[in-house]
GUKOL-982973 format. One line per field, with one value per residue: residue number from 1; y, z, x of N, C-alpha, C in turn. Coordinates in nm, 4 decimals, decimal comma, m for minus. Each point is the difference from the previous one (the first is absolute). Example, Ala and Ser with C-alpha at 12.3 -4.5 7.8 and 13.67 -1.06 7.14 Angstrom:
% GUKOL-982973
num <- 1; 2
n.v <- m0,5690; 0,1050
n.w <- 0,7800; m0,0720
n.u <- 1,3190; m0,0350
ca.v <- 0,1190; 0,1190
ca.w <- 0,0000; 0,0060
ca.u <- m0,0890; 0,0820
c.v <- 0,1200; 0,1090
c.w <- 0,0000; 0,0730
c.u <- 0,0900; m0,0770
//
This chain:
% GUKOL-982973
num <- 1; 2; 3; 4; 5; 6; 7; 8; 9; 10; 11; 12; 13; 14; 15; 16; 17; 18; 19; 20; 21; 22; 23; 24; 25; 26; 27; 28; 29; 30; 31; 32; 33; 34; 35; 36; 37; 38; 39; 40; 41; 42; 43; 44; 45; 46; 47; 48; 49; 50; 51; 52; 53; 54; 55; 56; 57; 58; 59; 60; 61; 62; 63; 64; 65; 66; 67; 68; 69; 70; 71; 72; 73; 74; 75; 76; 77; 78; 79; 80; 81; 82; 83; 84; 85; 86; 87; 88; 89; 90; 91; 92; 93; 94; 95; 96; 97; 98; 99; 100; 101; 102; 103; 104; 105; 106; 107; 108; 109; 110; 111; 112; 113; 114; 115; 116; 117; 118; 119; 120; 121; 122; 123; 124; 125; 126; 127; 128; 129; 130; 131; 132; 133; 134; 135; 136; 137; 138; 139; 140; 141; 142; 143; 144; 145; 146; 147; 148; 149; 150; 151; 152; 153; 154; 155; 156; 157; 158; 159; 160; 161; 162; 163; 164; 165; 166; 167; 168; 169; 170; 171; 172; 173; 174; 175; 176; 177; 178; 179; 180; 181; 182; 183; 184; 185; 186; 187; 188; 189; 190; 191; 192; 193; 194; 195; 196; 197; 198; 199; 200; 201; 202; 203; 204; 205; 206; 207; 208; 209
n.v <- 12,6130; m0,1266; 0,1589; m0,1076; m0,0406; m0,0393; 0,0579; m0,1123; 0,0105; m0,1372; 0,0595; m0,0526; 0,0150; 0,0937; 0,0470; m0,1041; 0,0685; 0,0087; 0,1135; 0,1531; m0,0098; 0,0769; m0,0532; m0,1098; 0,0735; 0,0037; m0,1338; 0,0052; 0,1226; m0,0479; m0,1333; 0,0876; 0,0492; m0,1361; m0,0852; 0,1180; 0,0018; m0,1133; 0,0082; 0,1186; m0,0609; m0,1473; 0,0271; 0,0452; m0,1314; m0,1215; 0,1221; m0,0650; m0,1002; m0,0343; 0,0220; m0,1427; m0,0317; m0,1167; 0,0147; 0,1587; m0,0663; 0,0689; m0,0341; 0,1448; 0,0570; m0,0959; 0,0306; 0,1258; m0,0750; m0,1071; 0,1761; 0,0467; m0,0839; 0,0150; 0,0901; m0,0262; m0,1275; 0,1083; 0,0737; 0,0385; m0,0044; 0,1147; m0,0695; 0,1275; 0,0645; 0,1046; 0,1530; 0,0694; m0,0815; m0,1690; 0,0401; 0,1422; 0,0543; 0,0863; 0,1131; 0,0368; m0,0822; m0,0019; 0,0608; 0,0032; m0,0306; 0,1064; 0,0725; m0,0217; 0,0280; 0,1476; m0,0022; m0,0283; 0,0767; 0,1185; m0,0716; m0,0551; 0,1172; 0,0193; m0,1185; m0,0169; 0,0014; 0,0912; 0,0132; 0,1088; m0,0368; 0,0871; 0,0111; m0,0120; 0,0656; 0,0087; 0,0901; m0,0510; m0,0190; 0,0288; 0,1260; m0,1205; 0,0326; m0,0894; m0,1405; m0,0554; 0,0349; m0,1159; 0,1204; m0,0568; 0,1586; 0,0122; m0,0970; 0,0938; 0,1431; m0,1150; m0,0529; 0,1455; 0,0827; m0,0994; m0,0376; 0,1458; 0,0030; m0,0737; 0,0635; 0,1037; m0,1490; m0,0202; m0,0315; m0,0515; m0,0496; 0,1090; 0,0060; 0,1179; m0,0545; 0,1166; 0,0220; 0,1205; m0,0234; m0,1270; 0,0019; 0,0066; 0,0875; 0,0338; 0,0155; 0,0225; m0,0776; m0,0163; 0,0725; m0,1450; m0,0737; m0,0464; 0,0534; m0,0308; 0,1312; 0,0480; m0,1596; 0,0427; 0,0888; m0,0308; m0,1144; 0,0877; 0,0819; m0,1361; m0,0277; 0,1438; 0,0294; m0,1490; 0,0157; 0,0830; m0,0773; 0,0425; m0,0172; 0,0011; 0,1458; m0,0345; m0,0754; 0,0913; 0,0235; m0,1007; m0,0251; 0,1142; m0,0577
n.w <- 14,2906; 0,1218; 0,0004; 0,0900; m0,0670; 0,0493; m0,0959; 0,0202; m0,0229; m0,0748; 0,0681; 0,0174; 0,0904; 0,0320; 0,0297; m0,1145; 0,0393; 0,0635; m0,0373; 0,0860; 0,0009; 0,1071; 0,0173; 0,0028; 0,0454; 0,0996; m0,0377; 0,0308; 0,0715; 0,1049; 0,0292; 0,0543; 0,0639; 0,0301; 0,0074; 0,0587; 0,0640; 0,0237; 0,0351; 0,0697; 0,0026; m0,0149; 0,0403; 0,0914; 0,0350; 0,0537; 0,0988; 0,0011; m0,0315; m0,1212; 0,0193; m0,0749; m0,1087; 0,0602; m0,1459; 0,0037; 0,1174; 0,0885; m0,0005; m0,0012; m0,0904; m0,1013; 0,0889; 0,0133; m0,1352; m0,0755; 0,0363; m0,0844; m0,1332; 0,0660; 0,0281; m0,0769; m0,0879; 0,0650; m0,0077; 0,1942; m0,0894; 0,0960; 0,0474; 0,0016; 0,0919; 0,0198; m0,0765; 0,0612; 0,1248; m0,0176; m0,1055; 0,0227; m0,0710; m0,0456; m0,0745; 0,0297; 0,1200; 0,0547; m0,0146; 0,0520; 0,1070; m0,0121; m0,0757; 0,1208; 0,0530; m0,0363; 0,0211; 0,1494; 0,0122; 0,0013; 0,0264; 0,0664; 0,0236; m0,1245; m0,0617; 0,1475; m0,0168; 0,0020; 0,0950; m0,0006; 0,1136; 0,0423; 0,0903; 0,0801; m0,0386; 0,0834; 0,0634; 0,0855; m0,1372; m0,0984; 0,1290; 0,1024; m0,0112; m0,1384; 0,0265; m0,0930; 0,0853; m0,0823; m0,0329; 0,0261; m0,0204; 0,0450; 0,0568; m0,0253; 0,0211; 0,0660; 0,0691; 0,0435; 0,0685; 0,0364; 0,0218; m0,0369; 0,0792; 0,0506; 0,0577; 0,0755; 0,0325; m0,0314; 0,1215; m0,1107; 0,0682; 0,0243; 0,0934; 0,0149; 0,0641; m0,0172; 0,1306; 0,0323; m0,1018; m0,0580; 0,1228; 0,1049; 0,0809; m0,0388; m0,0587; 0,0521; 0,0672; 0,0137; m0,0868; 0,0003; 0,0559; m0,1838; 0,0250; 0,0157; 0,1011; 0,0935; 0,0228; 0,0091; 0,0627; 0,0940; 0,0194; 0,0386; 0,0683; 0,0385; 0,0598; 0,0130; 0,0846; 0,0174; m0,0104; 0,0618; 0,0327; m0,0715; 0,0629; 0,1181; m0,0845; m0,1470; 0,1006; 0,0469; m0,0307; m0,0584; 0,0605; m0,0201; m0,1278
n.u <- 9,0414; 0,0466; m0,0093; m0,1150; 0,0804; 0,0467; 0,0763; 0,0487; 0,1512; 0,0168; 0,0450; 0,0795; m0,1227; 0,0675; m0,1833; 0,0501; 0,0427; 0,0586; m0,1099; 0,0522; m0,1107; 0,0953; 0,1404; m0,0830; m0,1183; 0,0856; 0,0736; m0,1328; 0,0177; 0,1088; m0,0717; m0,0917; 0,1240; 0,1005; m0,0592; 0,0010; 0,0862; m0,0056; m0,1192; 0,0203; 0,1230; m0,0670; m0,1027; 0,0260; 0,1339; m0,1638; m0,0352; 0,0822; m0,0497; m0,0161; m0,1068; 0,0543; m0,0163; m0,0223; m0,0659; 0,0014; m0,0116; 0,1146; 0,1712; 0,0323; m0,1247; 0,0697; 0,1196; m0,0126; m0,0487; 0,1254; 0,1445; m0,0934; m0,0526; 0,1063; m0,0145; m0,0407; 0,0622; 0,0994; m0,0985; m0,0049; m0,0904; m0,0219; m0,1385; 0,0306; m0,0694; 0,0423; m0,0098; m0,1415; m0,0359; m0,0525; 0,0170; 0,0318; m0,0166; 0,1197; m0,0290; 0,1429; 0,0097; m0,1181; 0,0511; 0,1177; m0,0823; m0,1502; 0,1116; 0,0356; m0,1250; m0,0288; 0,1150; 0,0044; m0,1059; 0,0325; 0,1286; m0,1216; m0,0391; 0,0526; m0,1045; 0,0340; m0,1246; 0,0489; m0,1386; 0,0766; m0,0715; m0,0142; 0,0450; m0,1054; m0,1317; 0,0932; m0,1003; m0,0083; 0,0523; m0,1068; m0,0330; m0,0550; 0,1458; 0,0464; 0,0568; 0,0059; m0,1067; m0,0848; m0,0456; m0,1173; m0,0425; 0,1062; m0,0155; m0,1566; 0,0607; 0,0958; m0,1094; m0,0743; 0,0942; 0,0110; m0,1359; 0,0363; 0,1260; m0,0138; m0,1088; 0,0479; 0,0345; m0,0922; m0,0170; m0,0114; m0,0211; 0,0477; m0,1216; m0,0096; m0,0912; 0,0317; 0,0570; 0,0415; m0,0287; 0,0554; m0,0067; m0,0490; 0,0165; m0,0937; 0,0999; 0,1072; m0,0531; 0,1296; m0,0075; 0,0104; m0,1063; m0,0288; m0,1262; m0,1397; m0,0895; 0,0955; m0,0167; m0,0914; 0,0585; 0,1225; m0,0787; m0,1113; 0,1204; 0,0202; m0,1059; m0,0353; 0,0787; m0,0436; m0,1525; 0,0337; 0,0928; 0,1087; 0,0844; m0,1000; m0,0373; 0,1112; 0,0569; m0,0481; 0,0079; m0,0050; 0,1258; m0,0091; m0,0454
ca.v <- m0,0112; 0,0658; 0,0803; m0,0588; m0,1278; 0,0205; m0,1164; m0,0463; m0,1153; m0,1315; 0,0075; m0,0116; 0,0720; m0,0327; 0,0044; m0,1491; m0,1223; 0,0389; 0,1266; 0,0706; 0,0793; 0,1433; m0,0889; m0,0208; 0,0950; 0,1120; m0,0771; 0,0188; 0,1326; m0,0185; m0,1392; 0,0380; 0,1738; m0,0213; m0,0196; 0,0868; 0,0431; m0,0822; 0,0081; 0,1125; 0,0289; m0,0577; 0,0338; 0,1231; m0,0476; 0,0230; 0,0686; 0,0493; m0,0635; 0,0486; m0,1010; m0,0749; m0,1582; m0,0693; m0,0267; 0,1094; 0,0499; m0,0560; m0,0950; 0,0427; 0,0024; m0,1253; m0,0222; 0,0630; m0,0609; m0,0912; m0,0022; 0,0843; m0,1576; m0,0894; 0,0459; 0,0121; m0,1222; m0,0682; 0,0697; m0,0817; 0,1038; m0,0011; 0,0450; 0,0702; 0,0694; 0,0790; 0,0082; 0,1164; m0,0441; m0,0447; m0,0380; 0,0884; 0,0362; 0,1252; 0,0403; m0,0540; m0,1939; m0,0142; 0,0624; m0,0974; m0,1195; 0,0570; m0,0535; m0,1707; m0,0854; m0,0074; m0,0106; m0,1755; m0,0510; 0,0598; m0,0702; m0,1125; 0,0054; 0,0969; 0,0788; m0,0190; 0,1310; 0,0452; 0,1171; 0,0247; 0,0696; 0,1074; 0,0054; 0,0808; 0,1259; m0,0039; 0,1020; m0,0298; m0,0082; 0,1534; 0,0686; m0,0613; m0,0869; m0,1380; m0,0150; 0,0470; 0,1686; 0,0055; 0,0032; m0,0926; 0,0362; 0,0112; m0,1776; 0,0029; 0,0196; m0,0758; m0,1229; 0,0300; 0,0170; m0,1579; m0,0266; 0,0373; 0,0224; m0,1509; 0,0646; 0,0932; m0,0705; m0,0562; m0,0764; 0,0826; m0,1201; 0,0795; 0,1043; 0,0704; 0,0549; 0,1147; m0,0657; 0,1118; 0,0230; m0,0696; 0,0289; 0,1592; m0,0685; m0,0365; m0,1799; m0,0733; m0,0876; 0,0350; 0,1189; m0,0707; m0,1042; 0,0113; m0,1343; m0,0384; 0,0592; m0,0101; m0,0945; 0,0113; 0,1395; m0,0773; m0,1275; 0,1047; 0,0913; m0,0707; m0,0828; 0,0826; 0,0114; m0,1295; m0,0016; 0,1233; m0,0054; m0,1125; m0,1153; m0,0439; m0,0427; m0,0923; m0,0617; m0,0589; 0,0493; m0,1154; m0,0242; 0,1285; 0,0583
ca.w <- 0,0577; 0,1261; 0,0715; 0,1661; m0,0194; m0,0268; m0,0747; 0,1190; m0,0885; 0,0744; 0,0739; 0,1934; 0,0302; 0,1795; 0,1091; m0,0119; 0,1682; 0,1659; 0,0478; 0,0636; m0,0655; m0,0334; m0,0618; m0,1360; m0,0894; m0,0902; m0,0737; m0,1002; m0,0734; m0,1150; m0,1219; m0,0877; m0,0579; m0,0515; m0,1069; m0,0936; m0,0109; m0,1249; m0,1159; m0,0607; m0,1151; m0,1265; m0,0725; m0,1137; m0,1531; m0,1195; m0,0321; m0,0535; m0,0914; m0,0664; m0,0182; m0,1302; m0,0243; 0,0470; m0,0996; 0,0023; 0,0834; m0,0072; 0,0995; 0,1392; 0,0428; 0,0279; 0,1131; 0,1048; 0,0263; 0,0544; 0,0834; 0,0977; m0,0264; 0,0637; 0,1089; 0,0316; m0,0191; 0,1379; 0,0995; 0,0274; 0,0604; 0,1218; 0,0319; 0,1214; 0,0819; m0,0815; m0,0362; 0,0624; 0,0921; 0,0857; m0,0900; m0,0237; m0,1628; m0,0302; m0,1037; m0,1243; 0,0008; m0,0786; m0,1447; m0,0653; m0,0053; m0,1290; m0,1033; m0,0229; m0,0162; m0,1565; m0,0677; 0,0138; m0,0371; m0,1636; 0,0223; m0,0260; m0,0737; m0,0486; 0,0032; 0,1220; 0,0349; 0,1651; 0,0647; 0,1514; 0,0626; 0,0477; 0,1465; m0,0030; 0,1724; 0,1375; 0,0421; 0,1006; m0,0421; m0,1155; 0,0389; 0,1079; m0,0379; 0,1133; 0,0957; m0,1430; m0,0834; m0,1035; 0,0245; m0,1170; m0,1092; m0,0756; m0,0512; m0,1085; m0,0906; m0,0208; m0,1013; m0,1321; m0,0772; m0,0317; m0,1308; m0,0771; m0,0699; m0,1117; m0,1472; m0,0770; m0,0540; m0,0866; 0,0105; m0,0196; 0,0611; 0,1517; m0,0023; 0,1384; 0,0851; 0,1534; 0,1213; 0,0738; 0,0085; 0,0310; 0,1374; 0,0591; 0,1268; 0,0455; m0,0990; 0,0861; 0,1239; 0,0843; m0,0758; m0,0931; m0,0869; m0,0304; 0,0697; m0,1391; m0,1396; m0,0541; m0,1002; m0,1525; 0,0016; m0,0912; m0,1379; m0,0805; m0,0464; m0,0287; m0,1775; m0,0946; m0,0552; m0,0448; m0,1396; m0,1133; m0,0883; m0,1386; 0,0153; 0,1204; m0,0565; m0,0429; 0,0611; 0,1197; m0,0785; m0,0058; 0,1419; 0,0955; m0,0395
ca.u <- 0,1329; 0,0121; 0,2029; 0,0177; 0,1181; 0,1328; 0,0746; 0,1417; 0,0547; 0,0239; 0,1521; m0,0408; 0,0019; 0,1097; m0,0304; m0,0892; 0,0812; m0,0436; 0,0677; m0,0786; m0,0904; 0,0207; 0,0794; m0,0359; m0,0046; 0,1017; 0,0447; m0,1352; 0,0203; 0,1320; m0,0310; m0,1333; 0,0353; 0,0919; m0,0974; m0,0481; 0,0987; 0,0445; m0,1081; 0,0419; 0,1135; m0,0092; m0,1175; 0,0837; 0,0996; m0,0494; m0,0521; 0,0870; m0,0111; m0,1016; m0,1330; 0,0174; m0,0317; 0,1569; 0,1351; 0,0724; 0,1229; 0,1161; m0,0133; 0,0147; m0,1522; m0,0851; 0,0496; m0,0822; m0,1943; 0,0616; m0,0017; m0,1194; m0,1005; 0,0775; m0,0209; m0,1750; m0,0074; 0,0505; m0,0625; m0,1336; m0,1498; m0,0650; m0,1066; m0,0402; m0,0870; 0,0119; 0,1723; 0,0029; 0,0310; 0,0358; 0,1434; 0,0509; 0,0537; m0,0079; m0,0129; 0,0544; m0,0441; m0,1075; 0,0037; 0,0890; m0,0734; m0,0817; 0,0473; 0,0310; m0,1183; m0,0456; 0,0812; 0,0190; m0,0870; 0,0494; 0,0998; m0,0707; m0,1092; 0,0427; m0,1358; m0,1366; m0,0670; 0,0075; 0,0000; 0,0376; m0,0995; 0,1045; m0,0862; m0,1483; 0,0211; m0,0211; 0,0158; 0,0627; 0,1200; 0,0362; 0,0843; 0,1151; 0,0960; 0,0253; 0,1153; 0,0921; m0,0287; m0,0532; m0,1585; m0,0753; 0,0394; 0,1589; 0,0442; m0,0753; 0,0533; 0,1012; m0,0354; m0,0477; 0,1434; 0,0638; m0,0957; m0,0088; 0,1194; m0,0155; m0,0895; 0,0630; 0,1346; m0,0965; m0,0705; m0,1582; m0,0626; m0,0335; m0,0730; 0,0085; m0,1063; m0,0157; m0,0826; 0,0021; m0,1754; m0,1196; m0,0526; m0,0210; 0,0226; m0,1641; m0,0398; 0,1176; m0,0662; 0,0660; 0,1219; 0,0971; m0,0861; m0,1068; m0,0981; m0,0658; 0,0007; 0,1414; 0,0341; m0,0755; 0,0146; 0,0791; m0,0162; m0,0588; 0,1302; 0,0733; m0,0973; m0,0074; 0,1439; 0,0371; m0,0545; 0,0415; 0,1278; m0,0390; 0,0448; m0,0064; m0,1432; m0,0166; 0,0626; m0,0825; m0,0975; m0,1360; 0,0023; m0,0421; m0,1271
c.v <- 0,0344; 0,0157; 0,0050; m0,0950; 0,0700; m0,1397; m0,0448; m0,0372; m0,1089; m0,0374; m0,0692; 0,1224; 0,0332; 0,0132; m0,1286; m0,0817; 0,0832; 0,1333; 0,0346; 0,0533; 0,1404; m0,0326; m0,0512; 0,1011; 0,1041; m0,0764; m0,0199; 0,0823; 0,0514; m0,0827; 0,0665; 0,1245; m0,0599; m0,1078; 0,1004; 0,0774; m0,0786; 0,0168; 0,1102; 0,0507; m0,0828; 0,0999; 0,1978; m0,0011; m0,0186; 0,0669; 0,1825; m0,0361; 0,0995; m0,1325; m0,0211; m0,1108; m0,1078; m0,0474; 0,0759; 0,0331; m0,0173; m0,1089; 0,0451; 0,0031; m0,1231; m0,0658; 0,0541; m0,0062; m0,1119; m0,0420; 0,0325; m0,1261; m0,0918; 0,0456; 0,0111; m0,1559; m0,0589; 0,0931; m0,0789; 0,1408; m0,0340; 0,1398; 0,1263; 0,0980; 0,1246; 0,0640; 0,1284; m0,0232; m0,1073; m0,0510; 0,1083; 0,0076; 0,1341; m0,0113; m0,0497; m0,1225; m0,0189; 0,0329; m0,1104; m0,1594; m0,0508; m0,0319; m0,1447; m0,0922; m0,0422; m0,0526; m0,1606; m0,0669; m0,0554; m0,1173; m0,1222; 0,0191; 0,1305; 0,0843; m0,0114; 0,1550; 0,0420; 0,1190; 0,0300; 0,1023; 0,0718; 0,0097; 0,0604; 0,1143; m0,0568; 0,0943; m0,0105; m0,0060; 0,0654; 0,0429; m0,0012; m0,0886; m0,1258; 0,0128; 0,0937; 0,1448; 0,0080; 0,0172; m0,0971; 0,0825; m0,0060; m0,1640; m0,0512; 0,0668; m0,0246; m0,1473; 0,0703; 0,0767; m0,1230; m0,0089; 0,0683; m0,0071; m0,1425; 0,0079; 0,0664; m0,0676; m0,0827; m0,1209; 0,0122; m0,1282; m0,0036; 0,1030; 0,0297; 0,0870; 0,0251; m0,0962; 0,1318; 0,0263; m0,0760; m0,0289; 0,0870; m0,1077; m0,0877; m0,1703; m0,0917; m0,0167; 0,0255; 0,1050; m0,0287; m0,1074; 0,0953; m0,0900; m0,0415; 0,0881; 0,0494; m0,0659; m0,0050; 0,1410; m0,0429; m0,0574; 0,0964; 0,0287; m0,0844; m0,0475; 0,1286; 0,0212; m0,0811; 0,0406; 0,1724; m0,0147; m0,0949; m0,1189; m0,0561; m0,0991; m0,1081; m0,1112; m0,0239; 0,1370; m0,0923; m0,0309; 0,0781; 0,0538; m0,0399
c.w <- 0,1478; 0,0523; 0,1096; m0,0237; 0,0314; m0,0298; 0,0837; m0,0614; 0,0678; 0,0869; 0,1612; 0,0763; 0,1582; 0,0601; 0,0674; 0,1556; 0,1352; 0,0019; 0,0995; m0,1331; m0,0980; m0,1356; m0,1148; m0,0457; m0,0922; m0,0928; m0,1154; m0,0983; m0,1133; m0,1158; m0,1273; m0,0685; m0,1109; m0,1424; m0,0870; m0,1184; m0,1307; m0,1284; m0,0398; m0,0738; m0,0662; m0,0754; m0,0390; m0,0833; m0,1450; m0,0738; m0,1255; m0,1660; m0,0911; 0,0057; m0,1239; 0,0202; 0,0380; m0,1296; 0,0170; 0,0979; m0,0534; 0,1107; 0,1282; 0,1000; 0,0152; 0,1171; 0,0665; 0,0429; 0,1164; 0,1976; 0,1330; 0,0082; 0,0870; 0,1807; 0,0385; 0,0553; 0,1583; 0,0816; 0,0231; 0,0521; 0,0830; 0,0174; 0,0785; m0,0070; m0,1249; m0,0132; 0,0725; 0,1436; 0,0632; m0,0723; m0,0718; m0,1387; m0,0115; m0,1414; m0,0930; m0,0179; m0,0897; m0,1520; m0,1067; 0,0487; m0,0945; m0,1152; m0,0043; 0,0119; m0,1652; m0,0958; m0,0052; m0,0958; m0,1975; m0,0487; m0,0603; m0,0886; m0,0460; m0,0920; 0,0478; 0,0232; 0,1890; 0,0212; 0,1251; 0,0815; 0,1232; 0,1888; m0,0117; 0,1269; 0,1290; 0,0938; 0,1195; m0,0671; m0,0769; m0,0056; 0,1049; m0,0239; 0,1290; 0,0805; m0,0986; m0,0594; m0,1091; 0,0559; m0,1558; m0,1053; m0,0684; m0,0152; m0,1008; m0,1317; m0,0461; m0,1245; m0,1477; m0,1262; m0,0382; m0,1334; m0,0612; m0,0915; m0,0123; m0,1618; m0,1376; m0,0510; m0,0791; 0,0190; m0,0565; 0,0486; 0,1666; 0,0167; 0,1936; 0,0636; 0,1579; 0,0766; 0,0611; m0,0156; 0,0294; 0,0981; 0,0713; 0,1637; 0,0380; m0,0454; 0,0961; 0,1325; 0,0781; m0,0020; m0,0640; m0,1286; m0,0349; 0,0253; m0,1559; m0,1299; m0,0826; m0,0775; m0,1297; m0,0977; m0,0962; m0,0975; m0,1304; m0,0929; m0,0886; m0,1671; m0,0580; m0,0420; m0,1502; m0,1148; m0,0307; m0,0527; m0,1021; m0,0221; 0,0844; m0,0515; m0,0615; 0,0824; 0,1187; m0,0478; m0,0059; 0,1443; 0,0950; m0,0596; 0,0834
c.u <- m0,0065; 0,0864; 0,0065; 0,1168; 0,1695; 0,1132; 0,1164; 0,0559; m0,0036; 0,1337; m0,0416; m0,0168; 0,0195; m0,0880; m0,0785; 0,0297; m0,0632; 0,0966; m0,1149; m0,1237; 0,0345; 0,0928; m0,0554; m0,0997; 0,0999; 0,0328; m0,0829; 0,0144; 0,0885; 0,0249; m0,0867; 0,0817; 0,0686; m0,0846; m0,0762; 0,0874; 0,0834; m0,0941; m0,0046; 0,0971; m0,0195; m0,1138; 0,0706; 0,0488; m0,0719; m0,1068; 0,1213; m0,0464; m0,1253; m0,1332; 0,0073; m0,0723; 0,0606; 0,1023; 0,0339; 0,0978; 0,1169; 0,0557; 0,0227; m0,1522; m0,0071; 0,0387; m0,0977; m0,1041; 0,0114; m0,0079; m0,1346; m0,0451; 0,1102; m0,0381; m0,1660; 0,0100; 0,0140; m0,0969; m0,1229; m0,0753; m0,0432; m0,0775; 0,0005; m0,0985; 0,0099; 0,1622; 0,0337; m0,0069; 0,0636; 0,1469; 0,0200; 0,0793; 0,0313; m0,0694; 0,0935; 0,0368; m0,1157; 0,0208; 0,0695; m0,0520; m0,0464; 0,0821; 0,1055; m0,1079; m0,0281; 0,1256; m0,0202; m0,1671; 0,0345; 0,0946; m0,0662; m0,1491; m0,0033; m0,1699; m0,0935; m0,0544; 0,0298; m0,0800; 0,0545; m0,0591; 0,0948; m0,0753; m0,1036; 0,1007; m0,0104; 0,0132; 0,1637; 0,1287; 0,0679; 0,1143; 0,1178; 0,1165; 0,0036; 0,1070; 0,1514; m0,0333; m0,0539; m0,2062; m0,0325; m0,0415; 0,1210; m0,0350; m0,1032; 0,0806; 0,1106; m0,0759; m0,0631; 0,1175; 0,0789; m0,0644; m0,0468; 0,1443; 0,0053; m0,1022; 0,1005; 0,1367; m0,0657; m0,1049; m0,1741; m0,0818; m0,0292; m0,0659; 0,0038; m0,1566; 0,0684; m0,0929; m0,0488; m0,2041; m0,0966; m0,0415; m0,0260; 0,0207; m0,1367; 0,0525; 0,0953; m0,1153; 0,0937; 0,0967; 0,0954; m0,0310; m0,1257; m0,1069; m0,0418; 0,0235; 0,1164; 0,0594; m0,0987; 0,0027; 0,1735; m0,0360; m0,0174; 0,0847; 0,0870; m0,0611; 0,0185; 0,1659; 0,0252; m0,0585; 0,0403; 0,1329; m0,0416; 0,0850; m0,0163; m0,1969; 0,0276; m0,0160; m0,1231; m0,1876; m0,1521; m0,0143; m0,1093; m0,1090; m0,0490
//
């Protein structure tokens, strides 16, 4: 899962014409607060709900799946940089991201195996808050509290590997990117995660022998 994305709704958006720079950034800001913002009271409303089977809902849940699977439908993903600098996320954004991601995944593919891999360490960020006051420990422990309390509502088809270890600064080439060995040092983490769960083994298991 990559929590470099932030979701827009599909609406026109005002900074599309000839403003001053400063101007449409602000307009940016406000488009992205106010899109979040929508995905966040749908995805509370149905997080209100109990994790059932879809015969089991009622028709009020079954609205609410509805309304979240209606609002994912009009969003265009976009690519960004990360959620701790150059596009700023507090903690409790990210969080509720985190559970409208999984929710939307859930909506359509209700027994797709998910691991969700949580930020590695970055020294330079840890402990330094961004523009929003969130340091990259608090927005690690925003995606790893999401997925676990998605766990704990019952998803047993989600499994969660901590990013906080598997690197050491020696591995980021530039303090931000892992070079080689970094990326095999991951792969590593990732194949072992995969084959120690047991529903993740059935499923991709022969794969990774």
């Amino acid at each position: 899962m990559d929590l470099d994305v932030l979701y827009e709704i599909d609406v026109p958006k005002p900074w599309q014409g000839s403003h001053p720079h400063g101007q449409r950034a602000a307009e940016q800001r406000a488009y992205r607060a106010k899109s979040a913002a929508k995905m966040e009271a749908a995805q509370r409303a149905l997080s209100r709900f109990p994790r059932v089977r879809r015969d089991k809902r009622t028709a009020n849940h079954r609205r609410a799946v509805e309304k979240v699977a209606k609002l994912h439908r009009k969003v265009r993903r976009q690519r960004l940089v990360n959620c701790w600098s150059r596009t700023p996320h507090t903690a409790g954004l990210l969080y509720e991201m985190t559970l409208a991601f999984l929710a939307a995944v859930r909506t359509s593919h209700p027994h797709t195996p998910l691991l969700v891999v949580s930020p590695v360490r970055r020294s330079d960020a840890e402990a330094i808050p961004n523009a929003l006051g969130a340091t990259l420990a608090e927005l690690r422990d925003a995606v790893e509290r999401a997925t676990r309390d998605t766990l704990r509502g019952g998803d047993d088809r989600l499994a969660l590997l901590p990013g906080v270890g598997l690197l050491t600064p020696a591995h980021l080439v530039d303090g931000v990117h892992p070079g080689d060995e970094g990326h095999a040092l991951l792969a590593r983490a990732v194949a072992e995660s995969l084959t120690g769960n047991e529903f993740l083994d059935t499923i991709f298991g022969k794969a990774l022998d």
